[in-house]
C-alpha positions as CSV (number, residue, x, y, z in Angstrom):
1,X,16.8,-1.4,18.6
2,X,16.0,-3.0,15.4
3,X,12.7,-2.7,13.5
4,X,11.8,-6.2,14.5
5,X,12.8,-6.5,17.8
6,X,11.0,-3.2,18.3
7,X,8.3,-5.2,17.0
8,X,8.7,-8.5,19.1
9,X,8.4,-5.7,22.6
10,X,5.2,-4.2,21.9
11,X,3.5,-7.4,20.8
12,X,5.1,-8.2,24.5
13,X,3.5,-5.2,25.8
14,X,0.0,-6.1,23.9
15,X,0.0,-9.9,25.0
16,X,0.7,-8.3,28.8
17,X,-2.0,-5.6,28.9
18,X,-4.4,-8.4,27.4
19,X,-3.8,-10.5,29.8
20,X,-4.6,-8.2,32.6
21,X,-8.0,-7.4,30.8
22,X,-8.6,-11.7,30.7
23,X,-7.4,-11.7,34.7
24,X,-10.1,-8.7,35.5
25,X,-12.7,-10.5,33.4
26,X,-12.3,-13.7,35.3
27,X,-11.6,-12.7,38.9
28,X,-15.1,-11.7,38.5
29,X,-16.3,-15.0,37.1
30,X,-17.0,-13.8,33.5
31,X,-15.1,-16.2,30.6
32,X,-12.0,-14.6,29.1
33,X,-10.2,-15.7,25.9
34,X,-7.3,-14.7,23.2
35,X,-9.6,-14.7,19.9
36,X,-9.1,-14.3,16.4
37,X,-5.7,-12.8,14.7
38,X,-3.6,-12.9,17.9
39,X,-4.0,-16.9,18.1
40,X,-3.6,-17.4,14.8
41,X,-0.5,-15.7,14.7
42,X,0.7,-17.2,18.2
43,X,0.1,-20.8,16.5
44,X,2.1,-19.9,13.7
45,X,5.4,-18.5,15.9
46,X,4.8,-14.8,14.6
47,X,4.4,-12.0,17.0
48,X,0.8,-10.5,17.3
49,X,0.6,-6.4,16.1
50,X,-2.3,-6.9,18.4
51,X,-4.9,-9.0,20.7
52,X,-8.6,-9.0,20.8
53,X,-10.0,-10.6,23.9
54,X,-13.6,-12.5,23.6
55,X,-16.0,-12.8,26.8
56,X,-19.2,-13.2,28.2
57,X,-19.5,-10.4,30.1
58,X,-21.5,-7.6,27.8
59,X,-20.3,-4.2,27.0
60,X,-21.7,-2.2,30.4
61,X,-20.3,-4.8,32.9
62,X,-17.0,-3.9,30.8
63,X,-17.2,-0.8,30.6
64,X,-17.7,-0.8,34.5
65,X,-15.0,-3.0,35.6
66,X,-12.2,-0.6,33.7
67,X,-10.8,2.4,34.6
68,X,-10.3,3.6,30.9
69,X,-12.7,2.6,28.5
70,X,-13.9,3.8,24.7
71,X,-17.2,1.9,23.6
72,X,-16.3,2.3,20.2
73,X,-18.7,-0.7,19.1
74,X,-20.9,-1.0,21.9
75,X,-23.9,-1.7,19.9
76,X,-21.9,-4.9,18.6
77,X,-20.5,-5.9,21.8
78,X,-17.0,-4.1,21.5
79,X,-15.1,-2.2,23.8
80,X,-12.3,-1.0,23.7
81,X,-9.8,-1.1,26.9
82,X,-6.6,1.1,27.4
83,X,-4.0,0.0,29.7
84,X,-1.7,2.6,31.9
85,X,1.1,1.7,29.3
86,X,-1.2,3.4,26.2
87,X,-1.5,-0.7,24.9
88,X,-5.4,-0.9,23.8
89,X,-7.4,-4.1,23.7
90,X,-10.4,-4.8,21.8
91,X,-13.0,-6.9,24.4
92,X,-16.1,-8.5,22.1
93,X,-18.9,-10.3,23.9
94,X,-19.9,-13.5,22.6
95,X,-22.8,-13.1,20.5
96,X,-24.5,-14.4,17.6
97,X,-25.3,-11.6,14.3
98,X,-28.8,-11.1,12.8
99,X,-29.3,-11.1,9.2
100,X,-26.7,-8.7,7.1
101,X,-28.4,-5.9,4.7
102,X,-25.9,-3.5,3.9
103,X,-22.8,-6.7,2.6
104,X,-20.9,-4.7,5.7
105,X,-22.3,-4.6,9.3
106,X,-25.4,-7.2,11.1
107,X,-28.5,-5.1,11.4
108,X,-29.1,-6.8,15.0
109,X,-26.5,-9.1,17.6
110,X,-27.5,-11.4,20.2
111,X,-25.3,-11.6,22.8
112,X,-24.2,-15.3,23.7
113,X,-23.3,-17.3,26.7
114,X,-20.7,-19.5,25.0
115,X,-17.5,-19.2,22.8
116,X,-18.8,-21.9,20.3
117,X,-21.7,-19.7,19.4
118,X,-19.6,-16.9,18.9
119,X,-17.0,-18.4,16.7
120,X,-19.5,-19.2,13.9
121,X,-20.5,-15.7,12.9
122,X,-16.3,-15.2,12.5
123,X,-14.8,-15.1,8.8
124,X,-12.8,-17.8,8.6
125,X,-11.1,-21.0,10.4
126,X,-7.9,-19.9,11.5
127,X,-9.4,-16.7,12.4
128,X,-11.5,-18.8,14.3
129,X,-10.1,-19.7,17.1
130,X,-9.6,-18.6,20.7
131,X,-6.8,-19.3,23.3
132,X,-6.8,-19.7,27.2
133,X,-3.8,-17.3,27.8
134,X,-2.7,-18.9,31.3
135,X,-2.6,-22.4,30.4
136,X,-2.4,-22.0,26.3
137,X,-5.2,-24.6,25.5
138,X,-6.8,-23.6,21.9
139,X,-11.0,-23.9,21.9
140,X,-11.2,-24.6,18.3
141,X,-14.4,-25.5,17.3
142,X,-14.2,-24.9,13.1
143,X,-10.9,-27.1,11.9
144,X,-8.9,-23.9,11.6
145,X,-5.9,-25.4,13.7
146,X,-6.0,-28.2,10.5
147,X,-6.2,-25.5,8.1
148,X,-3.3,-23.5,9.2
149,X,-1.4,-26.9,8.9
150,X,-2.9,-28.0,5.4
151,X,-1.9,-24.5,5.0
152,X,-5.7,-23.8,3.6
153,X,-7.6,-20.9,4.0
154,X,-11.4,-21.6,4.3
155,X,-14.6,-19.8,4.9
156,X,-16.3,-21.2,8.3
157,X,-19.8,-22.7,7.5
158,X,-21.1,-21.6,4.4
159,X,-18.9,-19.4,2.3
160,X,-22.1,-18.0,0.2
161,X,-23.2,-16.6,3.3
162,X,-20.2,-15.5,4.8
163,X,-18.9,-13.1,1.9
164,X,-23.0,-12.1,1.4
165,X,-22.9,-11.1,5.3
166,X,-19.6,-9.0,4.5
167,X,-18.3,-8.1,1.1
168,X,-14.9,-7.2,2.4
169,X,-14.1,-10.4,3.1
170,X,-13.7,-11.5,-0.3
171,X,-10.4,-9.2,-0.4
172,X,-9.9,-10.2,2.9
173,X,-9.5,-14.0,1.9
174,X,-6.9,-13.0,-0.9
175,X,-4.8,-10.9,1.1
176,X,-4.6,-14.0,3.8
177,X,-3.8,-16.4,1.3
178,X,-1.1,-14.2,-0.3
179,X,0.4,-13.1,3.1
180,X,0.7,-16.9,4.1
181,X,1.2,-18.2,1.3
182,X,-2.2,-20.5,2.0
183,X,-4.2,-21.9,-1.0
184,X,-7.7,-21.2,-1.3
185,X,-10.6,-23.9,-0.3
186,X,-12.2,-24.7,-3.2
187,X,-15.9,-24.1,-2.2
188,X,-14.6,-20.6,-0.7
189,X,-12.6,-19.2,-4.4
190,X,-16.2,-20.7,-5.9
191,X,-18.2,-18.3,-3.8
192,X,-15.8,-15.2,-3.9
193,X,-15.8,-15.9,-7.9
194,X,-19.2,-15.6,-7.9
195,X,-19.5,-12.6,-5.6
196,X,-17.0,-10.5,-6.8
197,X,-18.8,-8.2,-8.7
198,X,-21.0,-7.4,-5.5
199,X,-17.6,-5.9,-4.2
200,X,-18.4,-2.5,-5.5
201,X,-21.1,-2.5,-2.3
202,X,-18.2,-1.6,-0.2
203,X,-16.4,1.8,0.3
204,X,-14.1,3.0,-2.2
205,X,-11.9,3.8,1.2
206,X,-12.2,0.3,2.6
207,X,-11.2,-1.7,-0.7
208,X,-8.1,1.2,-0.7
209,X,-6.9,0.2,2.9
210,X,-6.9,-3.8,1.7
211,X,-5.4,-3.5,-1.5
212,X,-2.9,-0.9,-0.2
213,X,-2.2,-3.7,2.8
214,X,-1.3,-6.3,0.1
215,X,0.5,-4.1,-1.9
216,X,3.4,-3.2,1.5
217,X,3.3,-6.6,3.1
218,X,5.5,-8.4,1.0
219,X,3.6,-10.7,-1.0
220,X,2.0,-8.6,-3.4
221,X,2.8,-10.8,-6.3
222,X,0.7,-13.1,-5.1
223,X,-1.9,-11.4,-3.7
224,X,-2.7,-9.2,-7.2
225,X,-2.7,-13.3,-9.0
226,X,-5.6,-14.2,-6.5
227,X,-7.4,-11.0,-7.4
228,X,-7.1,-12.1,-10.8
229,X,-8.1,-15.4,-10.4
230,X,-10.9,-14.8,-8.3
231,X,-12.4,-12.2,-10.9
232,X,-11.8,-9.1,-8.1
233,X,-9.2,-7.6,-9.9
234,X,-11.5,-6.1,-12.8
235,X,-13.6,-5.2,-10.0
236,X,-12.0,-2.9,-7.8
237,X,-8.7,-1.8,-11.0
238,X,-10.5,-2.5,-14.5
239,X,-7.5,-0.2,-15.7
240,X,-4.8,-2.9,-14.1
241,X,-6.7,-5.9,-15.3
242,X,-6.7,-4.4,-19.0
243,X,-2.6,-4.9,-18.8
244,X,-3.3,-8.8,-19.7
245,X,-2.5,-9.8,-23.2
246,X,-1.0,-6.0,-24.4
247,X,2.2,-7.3,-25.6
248,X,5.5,-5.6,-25.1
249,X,8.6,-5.3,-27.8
250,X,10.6,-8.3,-26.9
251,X,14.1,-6.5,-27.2
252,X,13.1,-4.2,-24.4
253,X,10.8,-6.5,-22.2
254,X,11.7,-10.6,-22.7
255,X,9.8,-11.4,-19.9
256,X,6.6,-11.2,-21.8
257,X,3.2,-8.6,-21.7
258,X,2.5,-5.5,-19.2
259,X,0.9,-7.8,-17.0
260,X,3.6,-10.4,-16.3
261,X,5.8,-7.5,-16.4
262,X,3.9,-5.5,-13.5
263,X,3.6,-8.9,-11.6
264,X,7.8,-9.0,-11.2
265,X,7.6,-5.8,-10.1
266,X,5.1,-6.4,-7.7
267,X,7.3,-9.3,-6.3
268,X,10.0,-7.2,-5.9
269,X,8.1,-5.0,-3.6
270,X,9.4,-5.6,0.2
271,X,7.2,-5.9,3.1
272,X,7.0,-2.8,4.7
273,X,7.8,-0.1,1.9
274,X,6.2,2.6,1.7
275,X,2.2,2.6,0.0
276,X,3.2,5.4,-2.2
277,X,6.1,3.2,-3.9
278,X,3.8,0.1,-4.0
279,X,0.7,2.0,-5.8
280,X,3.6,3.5,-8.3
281,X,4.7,-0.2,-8.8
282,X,1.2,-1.4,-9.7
283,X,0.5,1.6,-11.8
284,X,3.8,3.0,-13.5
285,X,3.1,1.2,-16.7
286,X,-0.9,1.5,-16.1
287,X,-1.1,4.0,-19.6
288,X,0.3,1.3,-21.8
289,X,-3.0,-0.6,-22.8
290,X,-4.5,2.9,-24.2
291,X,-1.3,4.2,-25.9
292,X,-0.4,0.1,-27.5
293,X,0.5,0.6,-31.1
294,X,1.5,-2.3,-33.2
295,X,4.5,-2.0,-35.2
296,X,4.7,0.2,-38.4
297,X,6.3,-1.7,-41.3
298,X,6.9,1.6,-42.7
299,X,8.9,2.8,-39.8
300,X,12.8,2.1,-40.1
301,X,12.3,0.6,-37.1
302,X,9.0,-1.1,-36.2
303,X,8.4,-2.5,-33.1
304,X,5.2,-1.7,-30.8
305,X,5.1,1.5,-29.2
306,X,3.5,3.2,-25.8
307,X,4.0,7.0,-26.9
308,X,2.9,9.0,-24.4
309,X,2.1,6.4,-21.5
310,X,3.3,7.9,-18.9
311,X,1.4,11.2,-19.5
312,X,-1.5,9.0,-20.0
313,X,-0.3,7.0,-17.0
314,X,-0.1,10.0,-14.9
315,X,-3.7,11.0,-15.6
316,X,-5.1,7.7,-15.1
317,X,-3.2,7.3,-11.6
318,X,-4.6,10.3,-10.3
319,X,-8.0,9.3,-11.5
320,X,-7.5,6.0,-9.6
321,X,-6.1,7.5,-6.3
322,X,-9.1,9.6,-6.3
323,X,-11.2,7.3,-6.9
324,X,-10.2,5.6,-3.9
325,X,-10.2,8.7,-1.3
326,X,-6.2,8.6,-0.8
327,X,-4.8,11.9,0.1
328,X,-3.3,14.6,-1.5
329,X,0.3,14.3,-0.6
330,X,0.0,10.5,-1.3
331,X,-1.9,10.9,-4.5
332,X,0.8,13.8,-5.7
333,X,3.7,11.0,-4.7
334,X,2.5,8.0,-6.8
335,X,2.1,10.6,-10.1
336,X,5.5,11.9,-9.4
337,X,6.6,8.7,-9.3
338,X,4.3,7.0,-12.4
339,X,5.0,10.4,-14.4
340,X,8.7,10.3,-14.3
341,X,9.6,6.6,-14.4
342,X,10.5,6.7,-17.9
343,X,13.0,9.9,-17.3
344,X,15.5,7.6,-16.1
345,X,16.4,6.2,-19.9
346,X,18.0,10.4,-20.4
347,X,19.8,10.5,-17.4
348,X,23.4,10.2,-19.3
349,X,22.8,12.6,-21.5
350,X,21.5,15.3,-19.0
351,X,23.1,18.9,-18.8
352,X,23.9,18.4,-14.8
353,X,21.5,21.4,-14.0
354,X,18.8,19.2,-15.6
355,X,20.1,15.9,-13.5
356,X,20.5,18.0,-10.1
357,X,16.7,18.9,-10.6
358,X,15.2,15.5,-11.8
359,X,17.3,14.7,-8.2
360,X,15.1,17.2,-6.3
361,X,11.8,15.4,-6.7
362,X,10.6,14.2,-3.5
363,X,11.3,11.3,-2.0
364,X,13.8,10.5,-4.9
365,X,15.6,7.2,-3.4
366,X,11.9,5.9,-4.3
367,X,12.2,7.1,-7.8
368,X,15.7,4.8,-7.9
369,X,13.5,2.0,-6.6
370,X,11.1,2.1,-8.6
371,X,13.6,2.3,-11.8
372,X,15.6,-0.5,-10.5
373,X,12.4,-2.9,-10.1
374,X,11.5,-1.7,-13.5
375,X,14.5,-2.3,-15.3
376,X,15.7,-5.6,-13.1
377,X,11.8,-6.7,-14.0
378,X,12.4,-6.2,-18.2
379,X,15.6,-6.5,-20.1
380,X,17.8,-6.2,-16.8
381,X,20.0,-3.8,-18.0
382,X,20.9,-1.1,-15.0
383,X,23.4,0.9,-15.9
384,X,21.3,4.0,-15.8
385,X,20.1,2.7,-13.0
386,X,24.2,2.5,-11.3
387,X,24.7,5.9,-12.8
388,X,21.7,7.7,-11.5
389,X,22.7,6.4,-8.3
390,X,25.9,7.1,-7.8
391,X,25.4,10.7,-9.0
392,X,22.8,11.1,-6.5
393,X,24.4,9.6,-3.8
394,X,27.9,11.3,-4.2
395,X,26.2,14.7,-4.5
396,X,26.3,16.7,-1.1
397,X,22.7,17.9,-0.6
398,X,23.3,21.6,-0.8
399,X,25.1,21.1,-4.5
400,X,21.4,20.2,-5.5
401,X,19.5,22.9,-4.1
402,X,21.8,25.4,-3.1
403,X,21.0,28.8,-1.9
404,X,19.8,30.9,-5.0
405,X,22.3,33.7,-5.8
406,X,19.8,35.8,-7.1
407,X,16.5,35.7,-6.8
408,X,12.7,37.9,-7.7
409,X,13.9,40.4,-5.6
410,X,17.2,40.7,-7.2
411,X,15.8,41.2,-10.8
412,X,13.4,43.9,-9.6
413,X,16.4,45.9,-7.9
414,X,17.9,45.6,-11.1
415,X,15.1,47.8,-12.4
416,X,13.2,44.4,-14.2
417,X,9.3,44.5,-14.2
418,X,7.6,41.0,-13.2
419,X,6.6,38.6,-15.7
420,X,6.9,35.6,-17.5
421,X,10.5,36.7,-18.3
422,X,11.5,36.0,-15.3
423,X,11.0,32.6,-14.7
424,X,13.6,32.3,-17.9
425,X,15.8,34.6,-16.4
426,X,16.2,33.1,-13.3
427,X,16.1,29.0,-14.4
428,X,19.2,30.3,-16.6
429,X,21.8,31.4,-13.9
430,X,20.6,28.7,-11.7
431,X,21.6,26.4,-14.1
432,X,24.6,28.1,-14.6
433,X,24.9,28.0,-10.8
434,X,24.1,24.5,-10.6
435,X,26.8,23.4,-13.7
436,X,29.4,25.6,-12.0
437,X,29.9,28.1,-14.2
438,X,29.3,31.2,-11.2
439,X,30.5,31.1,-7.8
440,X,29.3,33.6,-6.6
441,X,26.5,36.4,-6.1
442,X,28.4,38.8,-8.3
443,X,29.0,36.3,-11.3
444,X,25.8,35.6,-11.1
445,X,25.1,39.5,-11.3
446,X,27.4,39.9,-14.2
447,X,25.6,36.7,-16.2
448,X,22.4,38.4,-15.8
449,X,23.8,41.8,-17.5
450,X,25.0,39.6,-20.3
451,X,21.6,37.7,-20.4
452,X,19.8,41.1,-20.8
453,X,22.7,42.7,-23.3
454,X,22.1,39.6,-25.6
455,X,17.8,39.9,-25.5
456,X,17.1,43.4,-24.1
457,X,13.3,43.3,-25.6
């Protein structure tokens, strides 16, 4: 089964599970409705990841009338409901929130007999809305069915107070817009552009999970313009906002500075791929505004230079993913990946030991992605790019990490003390191993008596 029509059977799944919960609700005369995402996305033709179900029934009567229940939210009217199947649906009660002190969470709910109450305290329009499941009829009470038409996304009531009642929403609102490719109400960008430096009220970890969203759903082009337009982006990454205006050599990069550079890259980013590729994408070229030098007329070649940015680039992507609480396999993939981007411009002139390690790096078909975006996104030149490929791709996985002919053990049988030595010792007849020139354990034996005849200190 295909990724999407694996996709298109467990929204099935979801919609059926959720529709049980609306049955149960309403054979015991409590009001049941489809709310928020799900109709959105059933309005627009797309399949629904998930469904939230909106009632008047509060969280104990819930709670009671299911077999299988987790109050994860009980204090805000949420429950959550787990079906025999493993499908989950989140059940809000109607309510209306109390005043909002922390940018994040309502210090009080009221719970509320009617969906048109409930609706107002939502984020925006054509979030909005809720849907009778049995007969399809849409209770839209804020214009969001116009909006998703007009293809507008717009904060319900006031958007002052609905970004002040939630901070996240802000980067909410630009990853919508980019993922729908929906412009911005004018009186909503007004009050996220005067918000957004309040963002820094929310959790490093929170702003990670929405800008790491934008970055693998296939629109992050867009969504990283918004930012920038709506002042977040020197918010949440001062370090990727400082790539505007540091101009590039023109023979190398045409297209024009870091910044518009980074931005093709970002295009070519597919929905779906993984975060750590994404986060490399954004940051690979992320040490270039520190290292800029403008050209030396003295030098027989002047043209600017970024000597050392991908060292630099390296530290200040760890410092980044740090900052924002990702883990350490994730963090240790995007500095593989931003430390090792610029490798690619050697790989012609390699010894084939040194290619058959650069190879070895994890996750390596994401190092050719991330060169191919890189290069297709500049001077669009990918030969290295063909040949790194097709060296990689021909070579049968045990020619680049094969078993070791000799190894620690094997150097202190030979009557060799531990040290630094052998490190050298060893990285030489693998790479004599790796280029071919042994076969076998005993060549490899006979190298390393040579090795030692020719250095015995």
């Amino acid at each position: 089964m295909s990724t999407e029509s694996q996709q298109v059977s467990e929204s099935a799944s979801q919609q059926k599970a959720a529709l049980r919960v609306v049955e149960r609700l309403r054979g015991v005369q409590f009001s049941a409705y489809f709310v928020g995402g799900c109709v959105r996305d059933l309005l627009m033709g797309h399949a629904p990841k998930d469904y939230d179900v909106a009632t008047n029934a509060c969280p104990d009567a819930v709670i009671k009338l299911f077999r299988r229940t987790f109050p994860v939210g009980a204090h805000f009217g949420v429950v959550i409901v787990c079906d025999n199947d493993g499908s989950q649906t989140e059940v809000a009660t109607f309510r209306a929130d109390g005043a909002y002190e922390d940018g994040r969470r309502p210090t009080e709910v009221r719970y509320a007999d009617t969906p048109q109450v409930d609706v107002l305290r939502r984020d925006f329009t054509i979030n909005g809305m809720m849907m009778d499941p049995v007969t399809g009829e849409v209770l839209d009470f804020v214009g969001g069915r116009d909006d998703l038409e007009a293809k507008i996304l717009r904060a319900i009531g006031t958007p002052q107070v609905r970004f002040e009642e939630d901070k996240l929403r802000m980067l909410r609102a630009v990853r919508f817009a980019a993922r729908f490719g929906f412009t911005l109400e004018p009186r909503t960008l007004q009050a996220i552009q005067a918000q957004a430096p309040t963002i820094n009220q929310v959790s490093n970890e929170r702003v990670r999970d929405e800008l790491t969203r934008m970055l693998t759903e296939g629109h992050a082009r867009r969504a990283f313009e918004l930012l920038d337009e709506t002042g977040l982006l020197r918010e949440v990454l001062p370090e990727v906002a400082k790539m505007k205006g540091v101009q590039q050599p023109p023979q190398f990069h045409p297209e024009g500075d870091v910044w518009i550079h980074t931005l093709l890259l970002l295009e070519k980013l597919q929905a779906g791929c993984s975060m750590e590729l994404g986060w490399a994408a954004l940051l690979h070229d992320v040490g270039k505004p520190p290292t800029f030098r403008a050209p030396d007329p003295t030098h027989a070649k002047p043209r600017i230079r970024f000597d050392g940015h991908a060292e630099i680039g390296t530290t200040m992507a760890r410092t980044i993913c740090n900052r924002l609480r990702m883990s350490n396999d994730e963090t240790e993939q995007i500095c593989l990946l931003v430390a090792n981007h610029m490798r690619f411009g050697d790989v012609m002139q390699m010894k084939p030991a040194t290619l058959k390690r650069f190879f070895r790096l994890p996750k390596f078909d994401e190092h050719l992605r991330l060169h191919w975006m890189d290069a297709s996104s500049a001077h669009g030149d990918l030969r290295l790019y063909d040949f790194a490929k097709q060296q990689y791709e021909s070579a049968p996985p045990d020619t680049i990490k094969p078993a070791l002919f000799l190894t620690g053990r094997d150097l202190i049988d030979a009557g060799l003390k531990p040290g630094p030595r052998f490190k050298l010792l060893l990285e030489q007849i693998e790479d004599a191993q790796l280029e071919g020139r042994i076969t076998t354990k005993a060549e490899a034996i006979n190298l390393l008596r040579e090795l030692l005849a020719s250095n015995p200190s």
